[in-house]
C-alpha positions, 0 to 999 in steps of 0.5 A: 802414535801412528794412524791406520789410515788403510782398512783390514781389507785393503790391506789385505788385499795388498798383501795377497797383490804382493804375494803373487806379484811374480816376477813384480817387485815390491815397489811396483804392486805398492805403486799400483796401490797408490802406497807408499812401499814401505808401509807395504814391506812392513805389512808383509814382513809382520805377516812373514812373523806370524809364520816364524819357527817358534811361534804356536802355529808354525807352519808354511804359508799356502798363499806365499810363494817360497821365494817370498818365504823368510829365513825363519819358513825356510828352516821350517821347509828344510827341516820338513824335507830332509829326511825325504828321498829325491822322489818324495821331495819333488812330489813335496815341492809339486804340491807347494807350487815350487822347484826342488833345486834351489827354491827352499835354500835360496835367499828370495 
């Protein structure tokens, strides 16, 4: 049995830290927490399943920036994108805060 020694606003908290770390790594947001990084990675990765293709609410995160999306929000990006001309998608990805080039396809 595992203990929840963090609260929902903490760990919330360091969820939107990590989301926009920038150029930050994991490891660095979960020091200045005070945390240990891999409870951090499985918070972010539990919140990364509830955006999954699939799932009853499928859709791209707004407060996750593409190159910390997962495979799953990838594929939803790509399949929202492809029947977009050049124009429509750069417009697309202006809106979403990220470059056209490689930010959709590349492993994060």
């Amino acid at each position: 049995m595992t203990r929840n020694l963090h609260s929902t606003e903490f760990q919330d908290q360091a969820l939107s830290k990590a989301r926009q770390r920038g150029t930050r790594s994991v490891q660095d947001v979960a020091d200045e927490l005070n945390m240990p990084v891999g409870t951090l990675r499985k918070w972010i990765s539990k919140s990364n399943r509830k955006h999954e293709v699939g799932s009853p609410a499928a859709q791209l995160p707004d407060d996750l920036p593409a190159q910390s999306w997962g495979p799953a929000q990838r594929l939803l990006a790509l399949n929202q994108t492809h029947p977009m001309t050049p124009t429509q998608l750069h417009a697309w990805c202006r809106e979403k805060g990220n470059r056209p080039t490689n930010t959709i396809l590349a492993p994060g």
